[in-house]
C-alpha positions as protocol buffer text, in pm:
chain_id: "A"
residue {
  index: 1
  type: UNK
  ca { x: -8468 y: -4934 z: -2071 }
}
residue {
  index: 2
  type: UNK
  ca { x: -8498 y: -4569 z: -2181 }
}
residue {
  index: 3
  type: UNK
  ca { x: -8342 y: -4301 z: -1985 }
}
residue {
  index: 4
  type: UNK
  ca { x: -8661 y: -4096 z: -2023 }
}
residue {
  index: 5
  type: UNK
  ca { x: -8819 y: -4404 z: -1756 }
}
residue {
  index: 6
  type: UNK
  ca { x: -8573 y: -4269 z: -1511 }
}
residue {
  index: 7
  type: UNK
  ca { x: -8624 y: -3985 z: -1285 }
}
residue {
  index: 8
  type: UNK
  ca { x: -8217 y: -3977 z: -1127 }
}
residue {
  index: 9
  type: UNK
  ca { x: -7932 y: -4104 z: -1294 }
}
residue {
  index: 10
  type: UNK
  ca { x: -7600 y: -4062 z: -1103 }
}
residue {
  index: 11
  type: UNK
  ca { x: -7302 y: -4228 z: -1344 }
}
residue {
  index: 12
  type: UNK
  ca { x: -6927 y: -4262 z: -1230 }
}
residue {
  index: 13
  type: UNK
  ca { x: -6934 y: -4074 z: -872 }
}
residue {
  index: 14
  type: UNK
  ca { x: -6608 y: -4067 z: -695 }
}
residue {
  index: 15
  type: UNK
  ca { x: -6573 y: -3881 z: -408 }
}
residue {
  index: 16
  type: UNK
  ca { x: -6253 y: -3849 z: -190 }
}
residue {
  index: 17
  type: UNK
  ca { x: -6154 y: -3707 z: 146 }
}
residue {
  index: 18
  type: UNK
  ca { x: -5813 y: -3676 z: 299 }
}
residue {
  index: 19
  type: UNK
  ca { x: -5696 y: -4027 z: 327 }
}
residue {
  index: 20
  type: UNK
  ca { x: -6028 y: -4185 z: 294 }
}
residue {
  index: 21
  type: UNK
  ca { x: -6173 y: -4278 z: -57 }
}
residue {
  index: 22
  type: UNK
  ca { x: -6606 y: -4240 z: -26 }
}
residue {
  index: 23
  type: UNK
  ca { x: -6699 y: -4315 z: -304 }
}
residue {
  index: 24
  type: UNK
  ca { x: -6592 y: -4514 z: -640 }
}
residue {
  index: 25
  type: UNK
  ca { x: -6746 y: -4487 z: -973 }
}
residue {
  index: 26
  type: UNK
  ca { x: -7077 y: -4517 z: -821 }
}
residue {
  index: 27
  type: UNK
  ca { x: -7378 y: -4575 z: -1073 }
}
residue {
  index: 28
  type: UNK
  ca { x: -7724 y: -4530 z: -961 }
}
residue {
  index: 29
  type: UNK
  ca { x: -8031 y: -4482 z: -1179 }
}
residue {
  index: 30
  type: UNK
  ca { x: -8390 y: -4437 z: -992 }
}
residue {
  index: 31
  type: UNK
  ca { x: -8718 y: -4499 z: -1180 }
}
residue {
  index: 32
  type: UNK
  ca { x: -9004 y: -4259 z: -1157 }
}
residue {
  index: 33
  type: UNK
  ca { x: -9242 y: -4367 z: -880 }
}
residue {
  index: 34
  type: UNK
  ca { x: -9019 y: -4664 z: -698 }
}
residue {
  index: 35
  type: UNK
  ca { x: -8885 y: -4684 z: -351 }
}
residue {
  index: 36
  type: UNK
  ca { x: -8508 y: -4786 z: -288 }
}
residue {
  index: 37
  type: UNK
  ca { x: -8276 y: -4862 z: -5 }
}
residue {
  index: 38
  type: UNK
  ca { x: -7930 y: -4838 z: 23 }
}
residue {
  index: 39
  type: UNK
  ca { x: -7799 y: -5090 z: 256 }
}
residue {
  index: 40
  type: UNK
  ca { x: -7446 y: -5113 z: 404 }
}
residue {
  index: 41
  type: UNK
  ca { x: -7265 y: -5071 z: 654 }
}
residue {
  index: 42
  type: UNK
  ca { x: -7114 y: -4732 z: 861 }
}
residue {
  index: 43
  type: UNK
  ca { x: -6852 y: -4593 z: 611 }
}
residue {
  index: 44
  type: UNK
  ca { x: -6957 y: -4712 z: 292 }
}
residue {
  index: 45
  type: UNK
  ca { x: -7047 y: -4433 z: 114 }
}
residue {
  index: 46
  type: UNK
  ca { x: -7456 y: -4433 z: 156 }
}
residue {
  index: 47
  type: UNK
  ca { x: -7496 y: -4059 z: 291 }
}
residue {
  index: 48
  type: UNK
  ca { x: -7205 y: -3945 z: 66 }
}
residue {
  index: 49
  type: UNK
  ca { x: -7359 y: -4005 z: -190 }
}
residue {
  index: 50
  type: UNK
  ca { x: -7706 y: -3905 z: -111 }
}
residue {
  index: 51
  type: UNK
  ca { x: -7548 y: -3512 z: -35 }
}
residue {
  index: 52
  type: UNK
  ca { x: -7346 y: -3564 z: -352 }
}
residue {
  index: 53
  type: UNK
  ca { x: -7733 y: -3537 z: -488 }
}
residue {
  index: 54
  type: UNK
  ca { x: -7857 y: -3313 z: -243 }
}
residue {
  index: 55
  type: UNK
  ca { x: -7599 y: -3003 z: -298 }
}
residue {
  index: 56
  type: UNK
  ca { x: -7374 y: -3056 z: 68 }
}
residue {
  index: 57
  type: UNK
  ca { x: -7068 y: -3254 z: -109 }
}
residue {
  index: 58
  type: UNK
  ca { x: -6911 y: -3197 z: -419 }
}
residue {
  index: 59
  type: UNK
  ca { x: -6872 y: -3498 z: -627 }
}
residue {
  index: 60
  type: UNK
  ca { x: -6522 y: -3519 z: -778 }
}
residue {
  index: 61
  type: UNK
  ca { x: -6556 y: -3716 z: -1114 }
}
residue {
  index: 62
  type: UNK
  ca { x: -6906 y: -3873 z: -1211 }
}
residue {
  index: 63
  type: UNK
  ca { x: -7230 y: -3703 z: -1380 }
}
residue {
  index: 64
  type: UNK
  ca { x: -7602 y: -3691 z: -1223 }
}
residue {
  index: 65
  type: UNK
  ca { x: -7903 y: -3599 z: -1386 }
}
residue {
  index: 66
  type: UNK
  ca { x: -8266 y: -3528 z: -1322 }
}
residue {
  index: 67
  type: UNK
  ca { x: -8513 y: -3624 z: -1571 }
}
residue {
  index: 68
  type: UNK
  ca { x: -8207 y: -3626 z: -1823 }
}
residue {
  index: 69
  type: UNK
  ca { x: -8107 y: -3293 z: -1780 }
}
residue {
  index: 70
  type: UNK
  ca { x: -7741 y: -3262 z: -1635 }
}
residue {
  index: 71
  type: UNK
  ca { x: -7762 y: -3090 z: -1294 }
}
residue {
  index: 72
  type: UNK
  ca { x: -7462 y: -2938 z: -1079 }
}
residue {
  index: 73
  type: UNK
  ca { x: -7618 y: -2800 z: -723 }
}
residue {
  index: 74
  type: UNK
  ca { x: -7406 y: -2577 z: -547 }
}
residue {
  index: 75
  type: UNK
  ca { x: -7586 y: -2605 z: -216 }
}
residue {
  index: 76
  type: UNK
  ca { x: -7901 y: -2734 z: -62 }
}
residue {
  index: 77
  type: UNK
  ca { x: -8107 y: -2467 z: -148 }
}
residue {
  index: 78
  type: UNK
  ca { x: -8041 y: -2508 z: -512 }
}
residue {
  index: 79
  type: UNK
  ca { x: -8166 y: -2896 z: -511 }
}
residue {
  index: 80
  type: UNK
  ca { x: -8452 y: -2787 z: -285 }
}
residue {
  index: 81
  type: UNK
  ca { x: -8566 y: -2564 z: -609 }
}
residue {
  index: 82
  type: UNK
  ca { x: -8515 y: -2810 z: -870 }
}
residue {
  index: 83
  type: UNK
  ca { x: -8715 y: -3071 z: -659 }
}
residue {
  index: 84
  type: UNK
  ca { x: -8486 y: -3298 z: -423 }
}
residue {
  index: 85
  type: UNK
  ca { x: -8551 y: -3293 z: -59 }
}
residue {
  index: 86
  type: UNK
  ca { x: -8332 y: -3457 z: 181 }
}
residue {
  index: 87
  type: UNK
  ca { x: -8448 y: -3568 z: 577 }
}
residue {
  index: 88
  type: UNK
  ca { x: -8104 y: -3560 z: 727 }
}
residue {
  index: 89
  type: UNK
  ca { x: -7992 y: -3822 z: 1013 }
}
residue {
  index: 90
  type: UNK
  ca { x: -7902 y: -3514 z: 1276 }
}
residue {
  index: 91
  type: UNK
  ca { x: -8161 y: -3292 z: 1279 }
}
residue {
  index: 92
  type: UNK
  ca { x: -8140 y: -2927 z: 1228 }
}
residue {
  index: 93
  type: UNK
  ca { x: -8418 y: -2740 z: 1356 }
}
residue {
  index: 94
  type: UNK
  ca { x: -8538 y: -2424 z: 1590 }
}
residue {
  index: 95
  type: UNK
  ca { x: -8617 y: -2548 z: 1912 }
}
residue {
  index: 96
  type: UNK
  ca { x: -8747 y: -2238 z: 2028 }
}
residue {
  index: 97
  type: UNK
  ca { x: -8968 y: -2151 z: 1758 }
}
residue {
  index: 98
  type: UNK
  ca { x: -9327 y: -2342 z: 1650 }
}
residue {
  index: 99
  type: UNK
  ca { x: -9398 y: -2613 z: 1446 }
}
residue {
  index: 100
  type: UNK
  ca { x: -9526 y: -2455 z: 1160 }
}
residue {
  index: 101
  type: UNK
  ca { x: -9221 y: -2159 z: 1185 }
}
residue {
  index: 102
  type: UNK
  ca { x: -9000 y: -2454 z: 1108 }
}
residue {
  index: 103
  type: UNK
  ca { x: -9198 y: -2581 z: 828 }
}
residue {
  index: 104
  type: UNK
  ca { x: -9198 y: -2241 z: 609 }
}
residue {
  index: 105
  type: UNK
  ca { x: -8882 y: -2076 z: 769 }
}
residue {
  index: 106
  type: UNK
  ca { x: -8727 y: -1902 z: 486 }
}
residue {
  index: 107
  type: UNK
  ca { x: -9040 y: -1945 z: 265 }
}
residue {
  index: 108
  type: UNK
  ca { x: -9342 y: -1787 z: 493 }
}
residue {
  index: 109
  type: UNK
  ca { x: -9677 y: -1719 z: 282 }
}
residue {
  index: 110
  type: UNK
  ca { x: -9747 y: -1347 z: 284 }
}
residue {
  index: 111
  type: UNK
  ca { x: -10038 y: -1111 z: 308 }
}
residue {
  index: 112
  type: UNK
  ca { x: -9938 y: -756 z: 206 }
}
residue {
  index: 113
  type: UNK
  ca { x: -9586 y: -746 z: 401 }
}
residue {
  index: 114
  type: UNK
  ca { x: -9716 y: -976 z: 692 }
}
residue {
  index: 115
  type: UNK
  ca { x: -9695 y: -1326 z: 717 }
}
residue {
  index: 116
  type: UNK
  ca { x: -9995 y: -1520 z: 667 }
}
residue {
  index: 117
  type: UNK
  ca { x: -10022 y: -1726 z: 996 }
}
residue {
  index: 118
  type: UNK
  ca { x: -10359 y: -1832 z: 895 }
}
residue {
  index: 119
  type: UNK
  ca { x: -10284 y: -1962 z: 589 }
}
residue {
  index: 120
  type: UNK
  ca { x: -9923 y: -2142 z: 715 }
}
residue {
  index: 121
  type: UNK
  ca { x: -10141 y: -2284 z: 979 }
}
residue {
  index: 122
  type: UNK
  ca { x: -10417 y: -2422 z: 724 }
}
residue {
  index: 123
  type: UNK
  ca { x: -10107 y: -2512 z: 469 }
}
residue {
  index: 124
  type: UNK
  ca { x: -9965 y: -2716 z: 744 }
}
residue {
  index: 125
  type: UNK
  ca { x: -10266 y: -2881 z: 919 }
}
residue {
  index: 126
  type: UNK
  ca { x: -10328 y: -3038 z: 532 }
}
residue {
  index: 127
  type: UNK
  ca { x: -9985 y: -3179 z: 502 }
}
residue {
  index: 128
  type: UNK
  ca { x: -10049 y: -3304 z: 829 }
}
residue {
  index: 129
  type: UNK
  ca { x: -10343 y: -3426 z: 778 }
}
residue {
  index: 130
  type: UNK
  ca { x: -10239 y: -3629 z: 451 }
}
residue {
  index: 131
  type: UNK
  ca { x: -9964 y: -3808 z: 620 }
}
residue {
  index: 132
  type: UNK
  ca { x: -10191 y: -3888 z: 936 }
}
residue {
  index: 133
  type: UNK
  ca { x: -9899 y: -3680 z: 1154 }
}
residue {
  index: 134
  type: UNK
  ca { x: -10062 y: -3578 z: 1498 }
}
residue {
  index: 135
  type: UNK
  ca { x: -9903 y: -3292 z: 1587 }
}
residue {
  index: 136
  type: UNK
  ca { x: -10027 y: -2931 z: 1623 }
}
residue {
  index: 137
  type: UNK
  ca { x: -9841 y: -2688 z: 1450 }
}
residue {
  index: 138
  type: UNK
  ca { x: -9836 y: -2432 z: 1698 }
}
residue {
  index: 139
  type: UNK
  ca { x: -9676 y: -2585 z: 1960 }
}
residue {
  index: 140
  type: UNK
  ca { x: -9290 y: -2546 z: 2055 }
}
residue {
  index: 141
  type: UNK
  ca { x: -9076 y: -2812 z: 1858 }
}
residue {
  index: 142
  type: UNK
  ca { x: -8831 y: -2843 z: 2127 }
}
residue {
  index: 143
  type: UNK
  ca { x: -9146 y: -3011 z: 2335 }
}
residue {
  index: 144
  type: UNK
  ca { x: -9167 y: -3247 z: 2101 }
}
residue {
  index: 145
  type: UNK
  ca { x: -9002 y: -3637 z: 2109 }
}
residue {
  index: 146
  type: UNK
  ca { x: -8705 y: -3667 z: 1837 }
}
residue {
  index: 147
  type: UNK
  ca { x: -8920 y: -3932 z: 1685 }
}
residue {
  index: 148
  type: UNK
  ca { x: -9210 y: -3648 z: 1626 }
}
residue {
  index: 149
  type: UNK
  ca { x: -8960 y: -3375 z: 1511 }
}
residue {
  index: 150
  type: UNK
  ca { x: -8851 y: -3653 z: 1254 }
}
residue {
  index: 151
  type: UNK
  ca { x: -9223 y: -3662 z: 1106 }
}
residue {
  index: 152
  type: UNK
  ca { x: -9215 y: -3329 z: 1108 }
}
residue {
  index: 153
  type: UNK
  ca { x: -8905 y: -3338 z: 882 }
}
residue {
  index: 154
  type: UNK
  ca { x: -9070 y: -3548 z: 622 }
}
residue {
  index: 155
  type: UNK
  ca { x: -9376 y: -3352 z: 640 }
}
residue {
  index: 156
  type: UNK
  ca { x: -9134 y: -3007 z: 582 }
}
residue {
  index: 157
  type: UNK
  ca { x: -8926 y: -3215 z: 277 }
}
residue {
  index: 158
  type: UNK
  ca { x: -9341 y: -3332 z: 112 }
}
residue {
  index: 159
  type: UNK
  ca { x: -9426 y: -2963 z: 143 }
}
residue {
  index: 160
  type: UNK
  ca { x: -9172 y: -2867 z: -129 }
}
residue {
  index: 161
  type: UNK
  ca { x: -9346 y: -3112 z: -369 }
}
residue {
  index: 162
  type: UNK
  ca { x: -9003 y: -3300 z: -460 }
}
residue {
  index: 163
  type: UNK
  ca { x: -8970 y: -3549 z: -719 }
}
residue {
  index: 164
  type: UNK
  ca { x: -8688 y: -3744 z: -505 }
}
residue {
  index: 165
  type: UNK
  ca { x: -8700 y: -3757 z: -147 }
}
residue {
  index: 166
  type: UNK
  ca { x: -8420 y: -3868 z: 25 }
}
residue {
  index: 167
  type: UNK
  ca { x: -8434 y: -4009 z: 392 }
}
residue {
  index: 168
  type: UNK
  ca { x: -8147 y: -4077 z: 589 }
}
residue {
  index: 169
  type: UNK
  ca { x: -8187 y: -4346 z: 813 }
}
residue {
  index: 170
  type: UNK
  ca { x: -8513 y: -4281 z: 855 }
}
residue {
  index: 171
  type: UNK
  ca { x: -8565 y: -4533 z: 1117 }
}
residue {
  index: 172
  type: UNK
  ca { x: -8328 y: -4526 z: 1373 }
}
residue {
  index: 173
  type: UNK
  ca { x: -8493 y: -4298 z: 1644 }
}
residue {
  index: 174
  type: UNK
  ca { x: -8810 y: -4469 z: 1551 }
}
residue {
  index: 175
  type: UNK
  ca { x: -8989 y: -4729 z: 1760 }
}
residue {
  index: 176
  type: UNK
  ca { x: -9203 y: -5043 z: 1608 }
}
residue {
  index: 177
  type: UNK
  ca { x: -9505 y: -4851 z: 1583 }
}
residue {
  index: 178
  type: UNK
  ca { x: -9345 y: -4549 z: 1416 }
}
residue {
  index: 179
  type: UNK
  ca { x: -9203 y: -4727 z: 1200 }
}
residue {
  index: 180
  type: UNK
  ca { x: -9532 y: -4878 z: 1054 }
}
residue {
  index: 181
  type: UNK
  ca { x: -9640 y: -4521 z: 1060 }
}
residue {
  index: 182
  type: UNK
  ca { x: -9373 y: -4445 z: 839 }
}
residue {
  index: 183
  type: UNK
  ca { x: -9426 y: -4707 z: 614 }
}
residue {
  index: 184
  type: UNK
  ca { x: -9755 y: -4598 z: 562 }
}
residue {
  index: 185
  type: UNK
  ca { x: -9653 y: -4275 z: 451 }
}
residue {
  index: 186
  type: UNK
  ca { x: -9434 y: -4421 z: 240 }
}
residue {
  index: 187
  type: UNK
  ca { x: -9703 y: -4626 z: 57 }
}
residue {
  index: 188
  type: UNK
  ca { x: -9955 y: -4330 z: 43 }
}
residue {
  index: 189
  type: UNK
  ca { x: -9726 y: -4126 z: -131 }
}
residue {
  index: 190
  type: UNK
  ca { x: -9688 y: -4383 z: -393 }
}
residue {
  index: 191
  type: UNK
  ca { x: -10057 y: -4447 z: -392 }
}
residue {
  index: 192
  type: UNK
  ca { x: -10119 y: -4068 z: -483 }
}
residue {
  index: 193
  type: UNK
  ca { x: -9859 y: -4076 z: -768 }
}
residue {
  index: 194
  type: UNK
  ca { x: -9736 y: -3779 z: -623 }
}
residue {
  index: 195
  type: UNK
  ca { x: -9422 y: -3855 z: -858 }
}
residue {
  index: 196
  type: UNK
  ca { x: -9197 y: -3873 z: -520 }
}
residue {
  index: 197
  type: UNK
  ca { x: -8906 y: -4133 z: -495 }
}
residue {
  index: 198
  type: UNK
  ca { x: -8776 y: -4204 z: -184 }
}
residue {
  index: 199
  type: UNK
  ca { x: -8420 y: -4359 z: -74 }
}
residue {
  index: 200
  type: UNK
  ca { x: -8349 y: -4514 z: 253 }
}
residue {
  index: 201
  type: UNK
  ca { x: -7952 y: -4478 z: 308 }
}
């Protein structure tokens, strides 16, 4: 197979903490448009390696690349840029503050020097709207269940248009019925061919 057929290719990861040995010449390669899941059990490495990609760890030995070019992310913010989104486990978000503030903090559409609450609210309504979320973006996201400030997540990581989305543990503060839902998100996403790979760690 080409390596041009391959969106991510992570080759030789190692990763090490005091006394505990993550991760060991790890090689992963993810195709353009496919769905994966890394399955195994507490300790083995899954989420290591995942913020190996995403910017939070610092692999030791081992090279990744996106769409063959040789990337080296220094942080989060750097992968978010070059198109890898991550929906951590533990949630990190404002309590206090809307919906749609949590969506575009750090990113807000402007009019003149003022935020454009119109259009963040239109912006966000059509994400929401794609991935059949019912929620209204203008109400407090600490009122909200954990398993709706999860959708929320994934609807914040689709808004950045990545190329790899990464979910971590996507499922376990979900219900049956969520997790259909997410399924179906899943499967739309592919449908569209919005060019967005997902892992399940």
């Amino acid at each position: 197979m080409q390596s041009e057929d391959y969106v991510l290719k992570m080759e030789g990861i190692s990763k090490e903490f005091p006394g505990v040995k993550a991760l060991d010449n790890v090689k992963f390669n993810l195709k353009k448009g496919s769905v994966h899941a890394l399955i195994g059990e507490n300790g083995a490495g899954k989420s290591t390696l995942m913020k190996c990609l995403f910017g939070v760890n610092k692999e030791d030995r081992g090279e990744i690349y996106i769409d063959g070019k040789k990337i080296n992310f220094d942080n989060p913010a750097q992968a978010l840029k070059n198109g890898v989104a991550m929906v951590h486990q533990e949630l990190n978000q404002v309590l206090q503050r809307d919906v749609m503030d949590n969506i575009w903090l750090g990113r807000y559409p402007k009019k003149g020097i003022r935020v454009d609450r119109k259009k963040m609210l239109k912006d966000t309504e059509g994400i929401f709207k794609e991935l059949e979320i019912s929620v209204d973006p203008r109400i407090k996201m600490g009122r909200l269940s954990v398993s709706q400030r999860q959708m929320v997540e994934i609807a914040k990581a689709v808004s950045y248009d990545a190329k790899i989305l990464v979910l971590d543990e996507p499922t376990s503060s979900l219900n049956e019925e969520e997790v259909k839902h997410l399924f179906k998100i899943i499967r739309k996403l592919k449908e569209k061919k919005l060019r967005c790979n997902l892992y399940f760690s």
